[in-house]
N, C-alpha and C positions, 0 to 999 in steps of 0.2 A: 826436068822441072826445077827451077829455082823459087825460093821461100814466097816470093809475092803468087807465083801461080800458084803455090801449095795454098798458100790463105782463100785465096779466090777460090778455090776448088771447094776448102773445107766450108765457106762460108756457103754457097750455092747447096752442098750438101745440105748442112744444119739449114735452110729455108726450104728446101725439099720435103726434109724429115721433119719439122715443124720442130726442132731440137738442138738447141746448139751445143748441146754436149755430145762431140765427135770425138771417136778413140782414132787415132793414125797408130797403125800397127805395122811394121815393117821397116823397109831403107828410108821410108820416105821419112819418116816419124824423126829423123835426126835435122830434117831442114826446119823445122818448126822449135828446134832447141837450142843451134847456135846461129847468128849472124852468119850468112854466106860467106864473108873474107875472111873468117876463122878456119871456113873447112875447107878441105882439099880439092880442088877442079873437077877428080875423078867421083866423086862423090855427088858431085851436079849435072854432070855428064846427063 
C-alpha cells in the first residue's frame, strides 16, 4: 500500500463511519507521516 491508497482507504473509511477522525494504528500509520521518497522501498513493500 503506498500513501495515495492509504488516503483513499482512510477517506472511504471516515464516509462509512460518518467520521473523519480515523486513528491508523500500526506499519501502516508511518505512510501517512513521511512522503514515500523519504522512506525505504521495504517499508511500502
Amino acid at each position: 500500500m503506498n500513501r495515495t491508497e492509504l488516503a483513499h482507504v482512510l477517506r472511504a473509511a471516515a464516509n462509512v463511519a460518518g467520521d473523519g477522525r480515523i486513528l491508523v494504528i500500526g506499519s501502516q500509520a508511518i505512510l501517512a507521516t513521511y512522503p514515500s521518497d523519504v522512506l525505504p522501498e521495504m517499508v511500502t513493500l
